[in-house]
Z-matrix of the N, CA and C atoms (Angstrom, degrees):
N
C 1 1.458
C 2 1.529 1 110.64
N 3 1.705 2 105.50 1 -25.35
C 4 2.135 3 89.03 2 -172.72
C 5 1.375 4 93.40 3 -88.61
N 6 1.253 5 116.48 4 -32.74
C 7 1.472 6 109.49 5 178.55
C 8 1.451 7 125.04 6 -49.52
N 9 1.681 8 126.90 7 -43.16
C 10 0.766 9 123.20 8 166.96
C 11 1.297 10 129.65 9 -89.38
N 12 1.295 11 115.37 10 15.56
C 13 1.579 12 120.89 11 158.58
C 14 1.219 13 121.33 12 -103.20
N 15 1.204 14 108.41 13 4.48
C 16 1.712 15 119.83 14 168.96
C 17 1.355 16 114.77 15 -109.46
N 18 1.524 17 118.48 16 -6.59
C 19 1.338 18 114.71 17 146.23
C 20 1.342 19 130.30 18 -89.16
N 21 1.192 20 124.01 19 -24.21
C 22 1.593 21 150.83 20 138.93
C 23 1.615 22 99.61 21 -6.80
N 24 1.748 23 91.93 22 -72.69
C 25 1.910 24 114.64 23 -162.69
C 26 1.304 25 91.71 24 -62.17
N 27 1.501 26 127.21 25 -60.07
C 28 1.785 27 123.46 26 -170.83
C 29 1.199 28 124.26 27 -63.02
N 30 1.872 29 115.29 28 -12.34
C 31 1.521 30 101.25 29 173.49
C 32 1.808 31 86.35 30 -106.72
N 33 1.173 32 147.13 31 15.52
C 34 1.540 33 137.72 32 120.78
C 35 0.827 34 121.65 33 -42.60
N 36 1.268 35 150.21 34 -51.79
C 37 1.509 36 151.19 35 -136.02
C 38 1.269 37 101.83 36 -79.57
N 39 1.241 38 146.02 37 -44.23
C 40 1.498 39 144.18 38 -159.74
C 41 1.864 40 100.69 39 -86.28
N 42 1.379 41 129.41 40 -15.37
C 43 1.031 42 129.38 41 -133.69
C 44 1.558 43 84.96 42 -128.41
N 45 1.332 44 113.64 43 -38.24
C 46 1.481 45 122.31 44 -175.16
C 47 1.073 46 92.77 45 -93.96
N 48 1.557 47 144.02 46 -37.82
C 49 1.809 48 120.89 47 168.33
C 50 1.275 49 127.90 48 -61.85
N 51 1.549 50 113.00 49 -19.04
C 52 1.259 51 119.80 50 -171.30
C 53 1.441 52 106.82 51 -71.81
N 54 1.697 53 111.25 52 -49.01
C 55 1.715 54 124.56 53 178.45
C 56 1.732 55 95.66 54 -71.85
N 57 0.917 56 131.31 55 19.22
C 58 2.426 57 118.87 56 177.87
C 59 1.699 58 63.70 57 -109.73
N 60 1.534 59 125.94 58 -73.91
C 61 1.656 60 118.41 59 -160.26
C 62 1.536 61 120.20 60 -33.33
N 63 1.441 62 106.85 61 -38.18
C 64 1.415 63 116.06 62 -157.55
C 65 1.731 64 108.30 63 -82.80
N 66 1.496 65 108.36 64 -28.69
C 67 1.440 66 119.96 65 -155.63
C 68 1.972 67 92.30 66 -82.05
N 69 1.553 68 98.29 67 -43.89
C 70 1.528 69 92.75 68 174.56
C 71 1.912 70 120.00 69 -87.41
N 72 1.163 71 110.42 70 44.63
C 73 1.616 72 104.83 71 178.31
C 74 1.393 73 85.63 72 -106.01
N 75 1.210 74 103.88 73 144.78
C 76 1.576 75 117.85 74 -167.56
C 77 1.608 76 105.64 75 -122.71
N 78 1.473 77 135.96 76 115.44
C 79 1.324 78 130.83 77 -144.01
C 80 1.730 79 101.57 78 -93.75
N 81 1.399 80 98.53 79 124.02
C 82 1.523 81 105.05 80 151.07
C 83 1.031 82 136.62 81 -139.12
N 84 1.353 83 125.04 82 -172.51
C 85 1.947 84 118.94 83 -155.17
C 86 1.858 85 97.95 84 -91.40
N 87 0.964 86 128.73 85 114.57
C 88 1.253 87 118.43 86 164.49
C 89 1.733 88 133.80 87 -90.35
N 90 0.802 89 99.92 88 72.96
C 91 1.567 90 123.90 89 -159.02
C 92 1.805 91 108.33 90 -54.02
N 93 1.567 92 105.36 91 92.25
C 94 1.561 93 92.43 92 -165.40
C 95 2.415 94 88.60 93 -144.31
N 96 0.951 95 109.23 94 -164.57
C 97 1.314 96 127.15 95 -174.10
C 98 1.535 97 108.50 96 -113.08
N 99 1.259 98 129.72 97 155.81
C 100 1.485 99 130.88 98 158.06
C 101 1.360 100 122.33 99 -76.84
N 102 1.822 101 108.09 100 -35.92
C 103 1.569 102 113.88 101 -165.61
C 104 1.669 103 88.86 102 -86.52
N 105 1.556 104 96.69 103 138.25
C 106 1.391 105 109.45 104 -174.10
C 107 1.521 106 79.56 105 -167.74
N 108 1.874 107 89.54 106 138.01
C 109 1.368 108 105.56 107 146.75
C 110 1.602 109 122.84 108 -105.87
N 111 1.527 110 127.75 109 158.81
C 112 1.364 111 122.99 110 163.74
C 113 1.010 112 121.96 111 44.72
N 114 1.505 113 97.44 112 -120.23
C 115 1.692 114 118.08 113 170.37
C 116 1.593 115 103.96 114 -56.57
N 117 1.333 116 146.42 115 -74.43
C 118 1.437 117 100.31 116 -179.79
C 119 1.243 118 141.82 117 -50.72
N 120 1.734 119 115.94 118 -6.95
C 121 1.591 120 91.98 119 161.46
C 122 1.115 121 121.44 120 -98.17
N 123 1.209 122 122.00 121 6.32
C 124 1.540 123 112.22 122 175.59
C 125 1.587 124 95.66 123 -89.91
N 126 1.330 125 126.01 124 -34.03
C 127 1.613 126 111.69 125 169.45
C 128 1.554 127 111.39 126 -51.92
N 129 1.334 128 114.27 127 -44.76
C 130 2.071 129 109.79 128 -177.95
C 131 1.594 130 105.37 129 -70.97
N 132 1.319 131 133.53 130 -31.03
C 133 1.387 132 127.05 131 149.60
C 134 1.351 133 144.09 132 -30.32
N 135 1.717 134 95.32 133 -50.78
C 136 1.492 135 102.42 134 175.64
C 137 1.401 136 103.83 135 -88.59
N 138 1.202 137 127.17 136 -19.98
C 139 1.556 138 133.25 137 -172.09
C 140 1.500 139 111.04 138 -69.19
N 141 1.717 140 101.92 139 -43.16
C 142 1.448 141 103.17 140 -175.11
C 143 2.155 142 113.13 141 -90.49
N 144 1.897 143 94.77 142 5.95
C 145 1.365 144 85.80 143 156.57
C 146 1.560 145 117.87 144 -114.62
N 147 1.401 146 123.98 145 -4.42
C 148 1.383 147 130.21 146 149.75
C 149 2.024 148 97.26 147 -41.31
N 150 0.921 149 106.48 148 -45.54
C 151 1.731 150 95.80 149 -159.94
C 152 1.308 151 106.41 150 -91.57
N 153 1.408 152 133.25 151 -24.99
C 154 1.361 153 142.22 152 163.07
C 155 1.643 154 115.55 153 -59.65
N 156 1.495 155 112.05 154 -24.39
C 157 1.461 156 103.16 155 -168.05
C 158 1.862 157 87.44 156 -119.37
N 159 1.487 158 113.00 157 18.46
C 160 1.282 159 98.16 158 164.70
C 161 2.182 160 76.99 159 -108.81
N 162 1.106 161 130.77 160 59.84
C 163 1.299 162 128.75 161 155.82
C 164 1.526 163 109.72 162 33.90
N 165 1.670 164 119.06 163 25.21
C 166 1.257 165 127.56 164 157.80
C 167 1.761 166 121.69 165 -97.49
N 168 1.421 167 107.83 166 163.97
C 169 1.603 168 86.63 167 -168.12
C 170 1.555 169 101.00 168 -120.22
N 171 0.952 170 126.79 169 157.72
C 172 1.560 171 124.60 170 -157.84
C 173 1.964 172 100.63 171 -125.13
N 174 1.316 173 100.62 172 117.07
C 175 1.035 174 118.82 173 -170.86
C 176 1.388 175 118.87 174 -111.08
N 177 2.009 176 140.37 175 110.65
C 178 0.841 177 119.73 176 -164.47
C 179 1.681 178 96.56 177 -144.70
N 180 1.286 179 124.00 178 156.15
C 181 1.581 180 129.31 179 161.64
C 182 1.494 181 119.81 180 -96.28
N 183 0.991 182 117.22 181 135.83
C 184 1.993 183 136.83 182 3.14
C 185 0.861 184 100.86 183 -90.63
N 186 1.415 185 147.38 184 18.75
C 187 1.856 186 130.31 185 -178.97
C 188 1.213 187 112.09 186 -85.64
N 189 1.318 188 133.42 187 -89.78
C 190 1.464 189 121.84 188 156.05
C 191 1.688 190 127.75 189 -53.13
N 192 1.174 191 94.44 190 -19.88
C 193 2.300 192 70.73 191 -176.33
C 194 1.812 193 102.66 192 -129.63
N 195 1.079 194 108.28 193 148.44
C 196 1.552 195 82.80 194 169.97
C 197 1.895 196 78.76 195 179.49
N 198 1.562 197 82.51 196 142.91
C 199 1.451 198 121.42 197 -160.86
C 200 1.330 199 100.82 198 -123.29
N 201 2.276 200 111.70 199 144.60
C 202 1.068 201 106.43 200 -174.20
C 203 1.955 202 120.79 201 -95.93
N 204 1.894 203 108.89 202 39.72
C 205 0.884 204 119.91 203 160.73
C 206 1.341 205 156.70 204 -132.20
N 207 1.182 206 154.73 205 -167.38
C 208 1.496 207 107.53 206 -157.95
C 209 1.332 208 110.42 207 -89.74
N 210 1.532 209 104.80 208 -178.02
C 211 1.488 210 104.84 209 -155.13
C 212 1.607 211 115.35 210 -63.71
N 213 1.053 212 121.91 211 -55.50
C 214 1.487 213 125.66 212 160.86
C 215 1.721 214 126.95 213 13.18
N 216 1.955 215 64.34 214 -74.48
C 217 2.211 216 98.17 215 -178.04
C 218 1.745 217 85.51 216 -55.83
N 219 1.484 218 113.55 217 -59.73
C 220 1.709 219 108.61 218 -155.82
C 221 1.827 220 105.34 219 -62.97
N 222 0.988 221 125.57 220 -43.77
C 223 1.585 222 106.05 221 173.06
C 224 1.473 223 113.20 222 -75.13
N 225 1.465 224 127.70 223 9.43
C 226 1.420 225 113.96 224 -178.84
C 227 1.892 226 93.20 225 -118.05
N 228 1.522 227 113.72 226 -8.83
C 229 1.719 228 109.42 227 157.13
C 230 1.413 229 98.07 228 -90.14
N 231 1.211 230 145.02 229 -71.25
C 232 1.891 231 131.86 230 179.76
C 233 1.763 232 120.29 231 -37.68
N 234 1.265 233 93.06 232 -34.10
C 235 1.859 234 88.27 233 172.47
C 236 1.702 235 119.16 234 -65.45
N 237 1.467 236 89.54 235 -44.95
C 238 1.753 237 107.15 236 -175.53
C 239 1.235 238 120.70 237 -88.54
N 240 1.838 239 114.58 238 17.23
C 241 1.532 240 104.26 239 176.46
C 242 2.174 241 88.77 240 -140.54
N 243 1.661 242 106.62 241 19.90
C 244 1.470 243 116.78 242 173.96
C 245 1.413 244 97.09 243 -109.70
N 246 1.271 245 94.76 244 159.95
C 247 1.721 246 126.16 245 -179.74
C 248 1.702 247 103.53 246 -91.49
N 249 0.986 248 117.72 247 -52.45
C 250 1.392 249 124.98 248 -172.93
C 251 1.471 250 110.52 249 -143.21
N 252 1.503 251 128.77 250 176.71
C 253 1.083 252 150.73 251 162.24
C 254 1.362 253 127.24 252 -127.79
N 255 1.599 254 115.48 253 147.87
C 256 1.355 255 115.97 254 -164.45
C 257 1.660 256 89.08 255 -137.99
N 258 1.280 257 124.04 256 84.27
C 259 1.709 258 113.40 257 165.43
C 260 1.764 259 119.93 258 -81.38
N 261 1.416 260 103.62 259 125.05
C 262 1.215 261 100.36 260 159.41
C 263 1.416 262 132.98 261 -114.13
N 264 1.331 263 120.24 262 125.61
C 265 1.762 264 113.08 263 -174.59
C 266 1.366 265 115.73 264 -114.26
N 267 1.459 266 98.81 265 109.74
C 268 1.445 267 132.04 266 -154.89
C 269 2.107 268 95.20 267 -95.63
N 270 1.310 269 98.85 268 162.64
C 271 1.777 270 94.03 269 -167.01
C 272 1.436 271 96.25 270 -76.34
N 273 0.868 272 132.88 271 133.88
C 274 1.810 273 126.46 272 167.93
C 275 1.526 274 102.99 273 -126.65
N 276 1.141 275 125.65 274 -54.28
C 277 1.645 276 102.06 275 -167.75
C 278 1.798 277 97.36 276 -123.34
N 279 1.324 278 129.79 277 148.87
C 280 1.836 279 146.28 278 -153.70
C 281 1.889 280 88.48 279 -122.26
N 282 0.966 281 122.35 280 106.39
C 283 1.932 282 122.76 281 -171.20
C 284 1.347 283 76.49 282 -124.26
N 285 1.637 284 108.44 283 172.64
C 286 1.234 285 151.73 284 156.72
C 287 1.814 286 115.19 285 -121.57
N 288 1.170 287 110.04 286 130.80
C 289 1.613 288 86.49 287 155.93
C 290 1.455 289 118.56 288 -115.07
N 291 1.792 290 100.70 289 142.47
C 292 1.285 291 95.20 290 -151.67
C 293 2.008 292 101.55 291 -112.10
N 294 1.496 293 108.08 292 -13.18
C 295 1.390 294 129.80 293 -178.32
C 296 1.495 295 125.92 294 -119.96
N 297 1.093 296 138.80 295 123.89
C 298 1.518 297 122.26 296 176.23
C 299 1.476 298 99.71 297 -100.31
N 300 1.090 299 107.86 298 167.23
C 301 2.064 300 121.87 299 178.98
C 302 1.646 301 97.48 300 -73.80
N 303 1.464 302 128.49 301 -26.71
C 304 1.239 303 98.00 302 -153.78
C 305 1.681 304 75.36 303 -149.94
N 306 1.439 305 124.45 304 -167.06
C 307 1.141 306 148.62 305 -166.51
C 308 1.826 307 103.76 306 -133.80
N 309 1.315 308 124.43 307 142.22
C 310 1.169 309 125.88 308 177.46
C 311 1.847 310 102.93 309 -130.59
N 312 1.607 311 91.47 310 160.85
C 313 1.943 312 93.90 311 164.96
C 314 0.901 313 109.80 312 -123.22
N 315 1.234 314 115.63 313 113.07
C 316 1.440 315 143.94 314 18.55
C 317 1.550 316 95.04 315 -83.62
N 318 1.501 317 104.88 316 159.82
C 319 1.583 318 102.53 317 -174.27
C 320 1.856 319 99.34 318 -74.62
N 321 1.313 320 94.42 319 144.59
C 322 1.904 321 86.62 320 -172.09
C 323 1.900 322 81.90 321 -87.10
N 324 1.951 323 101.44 322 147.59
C 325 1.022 324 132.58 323 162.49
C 326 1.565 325 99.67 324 -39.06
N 327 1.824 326 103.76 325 159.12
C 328 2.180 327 111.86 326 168.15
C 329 1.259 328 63.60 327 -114.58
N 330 1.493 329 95.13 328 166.33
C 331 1.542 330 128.91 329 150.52
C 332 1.522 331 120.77 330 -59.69
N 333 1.423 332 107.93 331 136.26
C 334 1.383 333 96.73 332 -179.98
C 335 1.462 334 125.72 333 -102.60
N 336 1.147 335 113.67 334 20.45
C 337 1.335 336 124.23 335 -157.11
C 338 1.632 337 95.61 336 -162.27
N 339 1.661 338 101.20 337 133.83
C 340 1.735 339 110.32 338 -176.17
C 341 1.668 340 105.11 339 -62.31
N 342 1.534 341 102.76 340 155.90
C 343 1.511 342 109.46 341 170.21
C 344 1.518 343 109.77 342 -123.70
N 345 1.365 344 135.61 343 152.99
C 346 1.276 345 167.80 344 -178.36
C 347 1.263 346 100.58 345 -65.02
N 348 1.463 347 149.78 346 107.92
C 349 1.373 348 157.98 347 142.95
C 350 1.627 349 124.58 348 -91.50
N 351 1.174 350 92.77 349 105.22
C 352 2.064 351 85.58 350 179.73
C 353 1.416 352 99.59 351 -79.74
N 354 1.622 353 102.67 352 -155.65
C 355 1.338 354 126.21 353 179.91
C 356 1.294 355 116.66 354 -66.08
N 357 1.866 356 115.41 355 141.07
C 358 1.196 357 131.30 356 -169.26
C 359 1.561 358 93.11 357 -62.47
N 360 1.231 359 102.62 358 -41.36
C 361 1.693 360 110.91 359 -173.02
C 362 1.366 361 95.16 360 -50.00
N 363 1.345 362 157.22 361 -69.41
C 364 1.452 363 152.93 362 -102.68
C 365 2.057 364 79.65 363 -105.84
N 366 0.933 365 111.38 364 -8.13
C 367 1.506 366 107.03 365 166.65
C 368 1.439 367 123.51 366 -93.33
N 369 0.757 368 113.11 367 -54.40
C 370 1.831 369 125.16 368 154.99
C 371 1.297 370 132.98 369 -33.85
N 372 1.576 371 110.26 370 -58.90
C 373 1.616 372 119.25 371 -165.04
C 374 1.244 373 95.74 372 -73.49
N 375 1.510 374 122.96 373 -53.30
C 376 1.651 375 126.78 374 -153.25
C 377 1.685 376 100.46 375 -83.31
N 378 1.364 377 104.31 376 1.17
C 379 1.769 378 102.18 377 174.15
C 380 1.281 379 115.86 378 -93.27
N 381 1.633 380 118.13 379 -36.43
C 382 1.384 381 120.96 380 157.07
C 383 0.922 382 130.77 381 -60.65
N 384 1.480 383 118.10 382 -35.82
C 385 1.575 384 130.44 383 -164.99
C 386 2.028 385 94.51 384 -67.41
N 387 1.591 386 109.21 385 -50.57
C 388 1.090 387 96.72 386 174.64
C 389 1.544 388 130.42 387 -73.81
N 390 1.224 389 104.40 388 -23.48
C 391 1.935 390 103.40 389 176.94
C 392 1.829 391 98.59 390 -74.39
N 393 1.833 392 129.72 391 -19.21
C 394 1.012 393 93.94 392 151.05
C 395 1.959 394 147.63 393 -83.30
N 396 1.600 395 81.34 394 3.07
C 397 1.444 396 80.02 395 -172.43
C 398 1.723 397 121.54 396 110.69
N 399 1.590 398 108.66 397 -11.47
C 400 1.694 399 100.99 398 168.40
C 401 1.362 400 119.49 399 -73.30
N 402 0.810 401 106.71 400 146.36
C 403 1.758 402 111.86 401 157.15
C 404 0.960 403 120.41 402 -38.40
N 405 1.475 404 119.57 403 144.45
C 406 1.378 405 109.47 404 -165.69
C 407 1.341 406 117.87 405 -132.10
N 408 1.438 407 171.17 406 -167.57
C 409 1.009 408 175.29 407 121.85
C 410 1.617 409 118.89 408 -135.61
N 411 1.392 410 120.94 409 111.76
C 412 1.421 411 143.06 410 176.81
C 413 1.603 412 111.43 411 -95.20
N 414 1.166 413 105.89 412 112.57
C 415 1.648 414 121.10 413 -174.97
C 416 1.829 415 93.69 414 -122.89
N 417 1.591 416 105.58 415 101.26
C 418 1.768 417 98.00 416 154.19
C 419 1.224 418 116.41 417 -124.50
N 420 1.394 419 113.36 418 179.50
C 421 1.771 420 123.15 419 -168.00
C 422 1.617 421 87.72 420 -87.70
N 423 1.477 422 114.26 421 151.59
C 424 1.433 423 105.89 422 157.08
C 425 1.619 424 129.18 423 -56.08
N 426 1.400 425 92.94 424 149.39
C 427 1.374 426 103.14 425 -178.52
C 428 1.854 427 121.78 426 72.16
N 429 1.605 428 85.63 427 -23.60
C 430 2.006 429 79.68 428 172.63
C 431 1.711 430 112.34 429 -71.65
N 432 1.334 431 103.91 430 156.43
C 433 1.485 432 114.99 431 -155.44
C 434 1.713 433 131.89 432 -15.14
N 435 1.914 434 88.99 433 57.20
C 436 1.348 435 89.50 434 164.24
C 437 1.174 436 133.35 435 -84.90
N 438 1.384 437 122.94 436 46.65
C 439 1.505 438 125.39 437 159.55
C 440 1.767 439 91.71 438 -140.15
N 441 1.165 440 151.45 439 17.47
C 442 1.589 441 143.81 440 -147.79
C 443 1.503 442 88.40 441 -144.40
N 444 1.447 443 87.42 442 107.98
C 445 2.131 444 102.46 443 152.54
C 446 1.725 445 92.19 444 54.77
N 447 1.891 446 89.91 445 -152.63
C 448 1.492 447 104.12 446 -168.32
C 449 1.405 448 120.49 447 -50.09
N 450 1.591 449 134.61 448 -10.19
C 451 1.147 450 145.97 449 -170.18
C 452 1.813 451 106.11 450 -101.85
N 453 0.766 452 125.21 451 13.85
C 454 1.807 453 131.16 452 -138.27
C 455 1.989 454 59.84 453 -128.47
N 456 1.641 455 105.93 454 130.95
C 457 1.464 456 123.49 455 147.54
C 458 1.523 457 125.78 456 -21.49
N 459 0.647 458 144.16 457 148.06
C 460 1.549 459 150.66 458 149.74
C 461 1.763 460 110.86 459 93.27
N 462 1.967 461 108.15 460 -17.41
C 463 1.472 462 106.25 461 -151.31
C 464 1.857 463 84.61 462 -93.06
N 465 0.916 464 121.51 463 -54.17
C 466 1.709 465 115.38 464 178.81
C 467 1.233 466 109.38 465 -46.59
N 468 1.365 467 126.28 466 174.59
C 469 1.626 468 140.59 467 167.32
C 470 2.088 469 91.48 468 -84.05
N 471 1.495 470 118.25 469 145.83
C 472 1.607 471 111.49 470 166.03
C 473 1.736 472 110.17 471 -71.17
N 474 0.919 473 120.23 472 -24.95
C 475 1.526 474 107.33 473 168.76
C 476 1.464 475 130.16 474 -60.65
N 477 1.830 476 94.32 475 -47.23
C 478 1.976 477 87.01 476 169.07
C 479 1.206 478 132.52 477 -63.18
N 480 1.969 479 101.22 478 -6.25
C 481 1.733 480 99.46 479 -157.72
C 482 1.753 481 100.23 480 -99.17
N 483 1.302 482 124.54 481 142.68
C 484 1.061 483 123.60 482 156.69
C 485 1.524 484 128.32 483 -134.91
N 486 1.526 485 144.24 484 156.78
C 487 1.302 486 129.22 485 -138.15
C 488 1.476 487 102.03 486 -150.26
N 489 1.556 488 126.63 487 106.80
C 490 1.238 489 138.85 488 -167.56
C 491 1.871 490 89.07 489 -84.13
N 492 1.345 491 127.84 490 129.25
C 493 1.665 492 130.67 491 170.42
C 494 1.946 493 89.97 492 -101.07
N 495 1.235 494 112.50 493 80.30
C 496 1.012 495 136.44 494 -176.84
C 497 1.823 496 94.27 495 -49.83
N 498 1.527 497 111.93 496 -62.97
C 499 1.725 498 110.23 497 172.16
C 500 1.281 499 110.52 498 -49.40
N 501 1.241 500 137.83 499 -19.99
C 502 1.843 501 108.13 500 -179.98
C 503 1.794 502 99.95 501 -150.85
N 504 0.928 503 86.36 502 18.26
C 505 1.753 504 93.39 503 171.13
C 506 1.588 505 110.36 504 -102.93
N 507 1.541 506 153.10 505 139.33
C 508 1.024 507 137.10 506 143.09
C 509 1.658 508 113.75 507 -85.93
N 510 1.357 509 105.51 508 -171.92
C 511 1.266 510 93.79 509 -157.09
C 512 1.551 511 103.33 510 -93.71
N 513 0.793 512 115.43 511 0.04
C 514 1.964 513 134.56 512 -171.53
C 515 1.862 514 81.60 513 -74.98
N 516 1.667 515 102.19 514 -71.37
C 517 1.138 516 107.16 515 -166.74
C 518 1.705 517 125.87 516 -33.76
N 519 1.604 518 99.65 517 -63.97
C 520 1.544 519 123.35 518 151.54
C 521 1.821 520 96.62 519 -0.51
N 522 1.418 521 93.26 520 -105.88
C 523 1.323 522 114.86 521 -152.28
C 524 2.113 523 116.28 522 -65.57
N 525 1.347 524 103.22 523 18.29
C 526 1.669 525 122.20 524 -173.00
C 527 1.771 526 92.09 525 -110.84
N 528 1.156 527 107.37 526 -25.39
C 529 1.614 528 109.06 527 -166.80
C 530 1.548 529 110.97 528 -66.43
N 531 1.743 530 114.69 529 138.66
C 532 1.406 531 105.18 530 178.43
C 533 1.426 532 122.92 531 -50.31
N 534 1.518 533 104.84 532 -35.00
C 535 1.733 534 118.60 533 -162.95
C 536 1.607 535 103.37 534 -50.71
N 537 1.599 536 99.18 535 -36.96
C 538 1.696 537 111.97 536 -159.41
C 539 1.472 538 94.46 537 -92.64
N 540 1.035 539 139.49 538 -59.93
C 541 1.496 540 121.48 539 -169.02
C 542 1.877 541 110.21 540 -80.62
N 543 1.042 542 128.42 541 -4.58
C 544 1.562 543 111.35 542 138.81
C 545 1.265 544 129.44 543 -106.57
N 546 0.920 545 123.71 544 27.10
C 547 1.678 546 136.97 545 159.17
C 548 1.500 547 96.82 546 -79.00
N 549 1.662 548 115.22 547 -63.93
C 550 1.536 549 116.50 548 -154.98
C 551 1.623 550 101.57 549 -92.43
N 552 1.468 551 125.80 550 -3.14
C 553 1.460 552 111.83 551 166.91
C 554 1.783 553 95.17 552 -95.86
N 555 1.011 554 135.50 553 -26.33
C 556 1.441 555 125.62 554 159.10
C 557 1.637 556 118.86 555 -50.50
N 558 1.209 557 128.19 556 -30.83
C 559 1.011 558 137.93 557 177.72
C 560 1.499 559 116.21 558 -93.99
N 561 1.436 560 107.30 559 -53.43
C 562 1.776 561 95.34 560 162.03
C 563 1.363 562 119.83 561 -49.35
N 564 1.753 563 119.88 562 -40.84
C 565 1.842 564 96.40 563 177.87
C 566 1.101 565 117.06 564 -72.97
N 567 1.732 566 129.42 565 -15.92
C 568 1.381 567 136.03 566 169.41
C 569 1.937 568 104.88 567 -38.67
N 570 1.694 569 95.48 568 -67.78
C 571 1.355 570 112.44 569 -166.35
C 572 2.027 571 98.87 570 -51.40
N 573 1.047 572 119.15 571 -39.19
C 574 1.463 573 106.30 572 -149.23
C 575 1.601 574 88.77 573 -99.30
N 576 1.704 575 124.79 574 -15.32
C 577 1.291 576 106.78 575 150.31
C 578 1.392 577 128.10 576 -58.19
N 579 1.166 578 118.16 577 -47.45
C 580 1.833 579 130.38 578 178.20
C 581 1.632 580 96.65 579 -44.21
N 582 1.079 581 108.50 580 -44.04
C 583 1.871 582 122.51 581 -176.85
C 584 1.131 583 98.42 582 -60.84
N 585 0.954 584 143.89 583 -49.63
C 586 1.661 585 123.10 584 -157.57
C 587 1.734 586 104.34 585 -101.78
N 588 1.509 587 106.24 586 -26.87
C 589 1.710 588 103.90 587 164.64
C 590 1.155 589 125.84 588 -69.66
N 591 1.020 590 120.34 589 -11.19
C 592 1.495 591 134.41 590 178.06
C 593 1.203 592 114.39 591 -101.66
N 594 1.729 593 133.20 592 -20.11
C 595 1.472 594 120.98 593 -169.12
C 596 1.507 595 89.83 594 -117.71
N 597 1.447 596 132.85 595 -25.62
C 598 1.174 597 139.25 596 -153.88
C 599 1.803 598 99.18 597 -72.47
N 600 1.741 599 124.88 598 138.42
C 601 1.133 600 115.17 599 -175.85
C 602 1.320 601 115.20 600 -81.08
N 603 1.029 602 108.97 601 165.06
C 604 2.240 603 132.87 602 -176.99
C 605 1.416 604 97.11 603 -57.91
N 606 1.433 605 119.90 604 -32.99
C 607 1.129 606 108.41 605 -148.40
C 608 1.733 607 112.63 606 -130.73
N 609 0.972 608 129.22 607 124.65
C 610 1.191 609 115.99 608 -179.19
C 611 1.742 610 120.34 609 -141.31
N 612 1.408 611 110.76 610 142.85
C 613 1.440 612 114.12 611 -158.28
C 614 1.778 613 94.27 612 -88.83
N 615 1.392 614 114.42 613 131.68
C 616 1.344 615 117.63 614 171.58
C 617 1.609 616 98.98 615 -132.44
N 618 1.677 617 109.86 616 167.46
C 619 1.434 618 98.58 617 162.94
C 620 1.916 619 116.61 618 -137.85
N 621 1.136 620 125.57 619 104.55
C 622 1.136 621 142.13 620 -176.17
C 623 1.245 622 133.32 621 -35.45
């Protein structure tokens, strides 16, 4: 009988570590795009197992969550039921500008050379996420909308921001770098603080 309850326990063990892993993943918004080439998806791959083996769970629309209202409502229900946020702004669309709305004096210079625009989304999510208050972490490719909104210099804090040089960086490299692994363990204890202020009760019995 102990014998065979100790083989019992050993074909448990893989099955019962998997549910201790699962119970502590702590949910947040992972704020990223679908259109990806190559190398960016093998960068959102390794990114979304950087955050899995920090025993957090990575939550994104439409792949995992998706709600039957419009999109808006759905990142302002995924922001408000996450612990933290992780945006990444990956290159999606190469523009020029070729017109301005108005004329200036002196006429201001166009750019002469195209710039890198990600997702409208990567403007949105990480703006709510912060007017609600999660933690935040900003991961973009070089050159994507570094002059546009929350990604534009000066408008983030320099600690949340961090910057993949997608041309001469691989992605191994990326994620070995000091900048990147204390940015995102600064931000994981952020996230699992928000976790315990948020689940922890109002009320607690002490005795004096």
């Amino acid at each position: 009988m102990y014998n065979s309850s100790r083989r019992d326990e050993t074909k448990l063990g893989p099955a019962h570590q998997e549910c201790i892993d699962r119970a502590y993943r702590v949910p947040i918004f992972l704020s990223t795009t679908t259109h990806l080439n190559d190398k960016q998806r093998r960068f959102l791959n390794r990114l979304i197992l950087e955050i899995e083996n920090a025993l957090l769970f990575p939550r994104t629309l439409p792949l995992s969550e998706s709600y039957p209202e419009a999109i808006l409502t759905d990142i302002r229900r995924l922001v408000s039921s996450s612990y933290g946020m992780l945006a990444v702004n990956l290159r999606r669309f190469k523009v020029q500008t070729v017109e301005l709305n108005e004329q200036t004096t002196p006429p201001t210079p166009l750019p002469t050379t195209p710039v890198w625009q990600g997702s409208v989304y990567s403007q949105v999510e990480p703006s709510m996420a912060y007017q609600f208050g999660l933690p935040l972490l900003l991961v973009r490719e070089e050159d994507t909308d570094a002059n546009n909104g929350i990604w534009a210099g000066g408008i983030a804090p320099l600690n949340l921001f961090i910057v993949w040089h997608s041309d001469t960086q691989t992605v191994d490299q990326f994620f070995k770098t000091p900048e990147w692994r204390s940015a995102f363990a600064n931000w994981c204890a952020q996230v699992r603080n928000a976790f315990y202020i948020q689940t922890e009760p109002t009320f607690k019995y002490r005795c004096d």
